[in-house]
N, C-alpha and C positions, 0 to 999 in steps of 0.2 A: 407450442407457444411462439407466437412473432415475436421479431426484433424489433424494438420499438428504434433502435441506432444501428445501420448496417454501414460499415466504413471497408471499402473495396480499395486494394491496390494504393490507397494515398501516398504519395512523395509532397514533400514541401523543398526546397534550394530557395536559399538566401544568395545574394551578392558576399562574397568575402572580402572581410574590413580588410586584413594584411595585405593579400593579394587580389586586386582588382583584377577582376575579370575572370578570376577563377570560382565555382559554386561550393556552397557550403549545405550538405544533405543535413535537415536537424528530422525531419520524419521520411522514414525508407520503407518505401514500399509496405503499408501496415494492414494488415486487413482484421477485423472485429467485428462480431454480431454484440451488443446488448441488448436481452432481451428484456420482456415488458415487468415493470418492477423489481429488476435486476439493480444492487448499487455496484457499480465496477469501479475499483481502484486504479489509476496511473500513477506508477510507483519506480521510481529509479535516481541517481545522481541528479545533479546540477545539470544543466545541457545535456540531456538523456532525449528529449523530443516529446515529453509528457504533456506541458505548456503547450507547448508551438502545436502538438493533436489536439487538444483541448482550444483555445482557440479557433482553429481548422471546424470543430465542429460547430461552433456558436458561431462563427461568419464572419470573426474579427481578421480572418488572416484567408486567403485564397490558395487552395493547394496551385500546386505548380501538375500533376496529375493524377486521375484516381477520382473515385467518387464517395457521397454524402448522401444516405438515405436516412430520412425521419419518418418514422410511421409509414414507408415505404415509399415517399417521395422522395426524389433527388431535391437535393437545396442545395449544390455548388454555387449556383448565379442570386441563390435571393439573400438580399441583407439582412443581418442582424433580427431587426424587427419584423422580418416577416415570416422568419423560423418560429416555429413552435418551442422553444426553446427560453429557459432565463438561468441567469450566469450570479452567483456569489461569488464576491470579490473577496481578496485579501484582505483588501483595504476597507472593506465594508461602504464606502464608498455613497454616506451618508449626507443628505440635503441638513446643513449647518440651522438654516432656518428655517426649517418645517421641522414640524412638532410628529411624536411618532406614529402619530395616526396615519399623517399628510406624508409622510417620506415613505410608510406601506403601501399608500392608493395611490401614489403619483404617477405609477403607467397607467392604473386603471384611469384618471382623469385624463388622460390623452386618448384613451380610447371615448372619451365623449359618454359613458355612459349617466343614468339618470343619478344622483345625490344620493340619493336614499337607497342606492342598491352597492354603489361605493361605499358607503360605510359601513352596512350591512358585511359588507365580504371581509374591508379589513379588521372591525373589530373579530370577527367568527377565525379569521387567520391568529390577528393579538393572540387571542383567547387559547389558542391553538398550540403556540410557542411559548405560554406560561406568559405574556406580557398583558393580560386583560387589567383594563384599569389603570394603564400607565398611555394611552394613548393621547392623552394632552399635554404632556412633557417634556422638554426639550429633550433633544438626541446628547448634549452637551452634559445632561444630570444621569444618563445614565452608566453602566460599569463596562470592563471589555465586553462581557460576555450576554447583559443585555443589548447592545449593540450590535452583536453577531444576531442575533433571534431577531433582531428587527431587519438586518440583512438578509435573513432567513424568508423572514414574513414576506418581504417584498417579493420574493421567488417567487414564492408558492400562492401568492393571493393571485397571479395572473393565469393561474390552472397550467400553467407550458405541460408540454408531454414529456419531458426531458429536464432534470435539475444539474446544469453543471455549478460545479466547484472545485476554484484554482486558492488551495491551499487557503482555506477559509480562516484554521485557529491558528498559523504561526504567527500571531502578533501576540498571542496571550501567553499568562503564565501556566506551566507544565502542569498543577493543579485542576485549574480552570481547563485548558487542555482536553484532558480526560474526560472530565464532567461532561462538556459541549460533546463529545468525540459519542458521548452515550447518548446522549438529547437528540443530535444530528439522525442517531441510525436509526432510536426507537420513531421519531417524527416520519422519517423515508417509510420504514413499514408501517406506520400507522394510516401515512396518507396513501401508498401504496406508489410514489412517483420513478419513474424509472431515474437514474441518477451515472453520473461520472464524476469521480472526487479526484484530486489530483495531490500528490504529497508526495514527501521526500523521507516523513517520518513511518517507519516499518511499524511500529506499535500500533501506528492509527492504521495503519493497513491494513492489520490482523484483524486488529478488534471491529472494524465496522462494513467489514466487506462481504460479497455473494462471492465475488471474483479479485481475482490480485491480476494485473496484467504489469509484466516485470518490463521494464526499458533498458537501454543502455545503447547508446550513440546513435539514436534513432529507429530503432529496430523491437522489435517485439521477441525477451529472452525468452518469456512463459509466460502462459496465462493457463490457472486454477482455483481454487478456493486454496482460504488460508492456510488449512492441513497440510494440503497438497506439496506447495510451495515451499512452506516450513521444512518435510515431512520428506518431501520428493521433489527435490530440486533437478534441474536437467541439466545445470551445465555448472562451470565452478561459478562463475560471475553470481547467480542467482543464490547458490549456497552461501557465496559469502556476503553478497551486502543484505540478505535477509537474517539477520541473529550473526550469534557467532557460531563458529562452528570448524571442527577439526577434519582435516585430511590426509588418509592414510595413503598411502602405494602399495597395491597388492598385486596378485598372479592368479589369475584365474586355474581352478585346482579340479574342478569338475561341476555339475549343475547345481547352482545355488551354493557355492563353495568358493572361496579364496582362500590365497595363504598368505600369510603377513608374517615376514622372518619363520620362523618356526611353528608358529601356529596357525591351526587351521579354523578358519572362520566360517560359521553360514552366516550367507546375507540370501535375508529369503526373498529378494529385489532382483535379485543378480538374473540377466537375461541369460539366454546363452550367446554362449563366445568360445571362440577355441581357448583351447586348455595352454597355458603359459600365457597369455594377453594379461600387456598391464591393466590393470582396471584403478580407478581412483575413488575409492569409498569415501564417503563424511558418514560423522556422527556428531552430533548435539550434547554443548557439556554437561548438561542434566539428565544425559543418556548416560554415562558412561557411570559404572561403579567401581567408587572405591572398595577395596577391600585390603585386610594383613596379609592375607594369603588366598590361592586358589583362583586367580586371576590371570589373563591372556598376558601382559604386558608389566615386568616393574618397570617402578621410576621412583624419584626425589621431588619432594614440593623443595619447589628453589622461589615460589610466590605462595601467598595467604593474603586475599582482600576481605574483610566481611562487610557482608554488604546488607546485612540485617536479614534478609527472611532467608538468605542463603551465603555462601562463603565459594567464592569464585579462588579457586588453586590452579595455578601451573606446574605443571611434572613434566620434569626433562625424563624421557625416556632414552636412554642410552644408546639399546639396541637399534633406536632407528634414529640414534642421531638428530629429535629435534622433541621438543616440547610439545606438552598436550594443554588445551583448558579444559579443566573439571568443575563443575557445580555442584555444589553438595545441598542440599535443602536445609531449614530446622535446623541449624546451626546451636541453638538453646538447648534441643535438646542432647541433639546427636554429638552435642561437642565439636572442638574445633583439630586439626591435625596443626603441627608445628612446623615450620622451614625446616628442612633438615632430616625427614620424618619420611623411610622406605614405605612405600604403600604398592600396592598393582590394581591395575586396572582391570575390568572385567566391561568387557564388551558385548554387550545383549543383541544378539542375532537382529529381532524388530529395530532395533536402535541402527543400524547400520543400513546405509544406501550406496548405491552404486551409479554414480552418473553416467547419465546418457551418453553426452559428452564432457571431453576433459577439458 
């Protein structure tokens, strides 16, 4: 399969504000293929360099060096409008007095074509995005989220080869949110467009991605699908701004084996490594099981949150001197444990990973 987006080598440097004259790297050195019909996630902090690559790709921003290939052309030097490319805003970034027909065709009508073939395409897009029948209505009567679908429409009515989007639903509510976040992906595979989505939100990550490409100070931590990521993180940064998640200190004991104080653990991840090397396992608080007895680790709930479909506990484990978070699901049924309350923990071999790096 071709890449419909190959990104070589990119650097971006800013001027820095505090100190003039000195550079500020927000994209280092990144290289990515997205292939054709692939939607790929940019996903890390605040000033991570997710934007500033995003941008980079649509033509708003000039790397500093490295290359841009679309559909296997280089597009460093061509502007904006001559990339194959269209960009969803945050902002949605709607024409106040055009009606929702006129604010979907409005690049079509710069490119001059004939009346009847612009309407044609935007109502078949409307139609498309669930908006058919609302095309003579002002932008100002309709809700966040029809508004996003018409930000949407405007995309995808100009056919680009490429859909980007710089964090399209953080202006709406956490409800609407999700809905759009489901609409967005089934539309991507329906019309089959290859895509780059950029967010800060890990949920929308998971749920709507081919690929997760992880950031953090400009640099590229991982890139997987969501399992992957989740599942098999590579370094700590990645483990921990994806979900939450616990970390052990162990000692490599033999192949696919560590020891953790006293007991001995398989982690069926475990590379090899000489034998006594710290290694630095995670596990997921929805991995880990409680039990009264017959478990690797006791501890004390010194927390109890319920959180409705599950009951998120902290257990100070003593033996290693620091607290765990555990998930418990079904809380209705399973009942709840109390503050105060000796339980152990049981650590399931699959449930454990051992990162690449620490």
């Amino acid at each position: 399969m071709a890449a419909d987006l190959q990104i070589v080598n990119l650097t971006k440097e800013f001027e820095s504000f505090d100190q003039p004259g000195n550079k500020v790297v927000a994209v280092d050195d990144v290289s990515l293929d997205v292939e054709k019909g692939e939607l790929v996630t940019l996903l890390g902090p605040s000033g991570c360099g997710k934007t500033t690559l995003l941008r980079m790709i649509a033509g708003f921003e000039d790397p500093t060096s490295g290359d841009i290939y679309l559909s296997g052309q280089r597009v460093n030097d061509q502007a904006p409008n001559q990339r194959n490319a269209a960009m969803v805003f945050q902002s949605y970034a709607l024409f106040p007095h055009l009606n929702v027909l006129e604010n979907v065709v409005f690049g079509l009508r710069l490119q001059r074509l004939p009346s009847s073939e612009v309407t044609a395409r935007g109502e078949r897009v409307l139609e498309l995005v669930g908006l058919d029948g609302l095309g003579e209505r002002s932008t100002s009567q309709l809700s966040g989220g029809q508004q996003q679908r018409v930000a949407l429409a405007r995309a995808i009515v100009m056919e680009p080869s490429i859909l980007l989007f710089d964090e399209p639903l953080s202006n709406l509510d956490a409800k609407l949110r999700e809905q759009m976040r489901i609409e967005i992906r089934q539309l991507q595979q329906r019309v089959g467009i290859t895509s780059v989505y950029v967010t800060h939100d890990q949920a929308e990550a998971m749920s709507m991605s081919d690929r997760i490409v992880v950031m953090d100070h400009g640099r590229i931590m991982q890139v997987g699908a969501p399992l992957d990521i989740y599942a098999r993180p590579r370094n700590r940064f990645v483990a921990d701004f994806i979900g939450k998640v616990n970390f052990l200190t162990a000692q490599v004991s033999g192949p696919k084996q560590a020891r953790l104080l006293d007991q001995q653990l398989i982690v069926d991840d475990l590379d090899e490594r000489p034998l006594g090397q710290e290694v630095i396992l995670t596990i997921r608080p929805e991995a880990v099981n409680l039990r009264t007895s017959g478990g690797h680790l006791p501890g004390q709930i010194t927390r109890a949150t319920f959180l409705g479909g599950l009951v998120e506990y902290e257990i100070q484990v003593d033996s290693l001197g620091e607290a765990l978070v555990v998930h418990d699901a079904n809380p209705v049924v399973r009942g709840l444990h109390q503050v105060g309350e000796t339980v152990e923990l049981e650590l399931p071999a699959k449930a454990l990973h051992a990162l690449v790096e620490g």
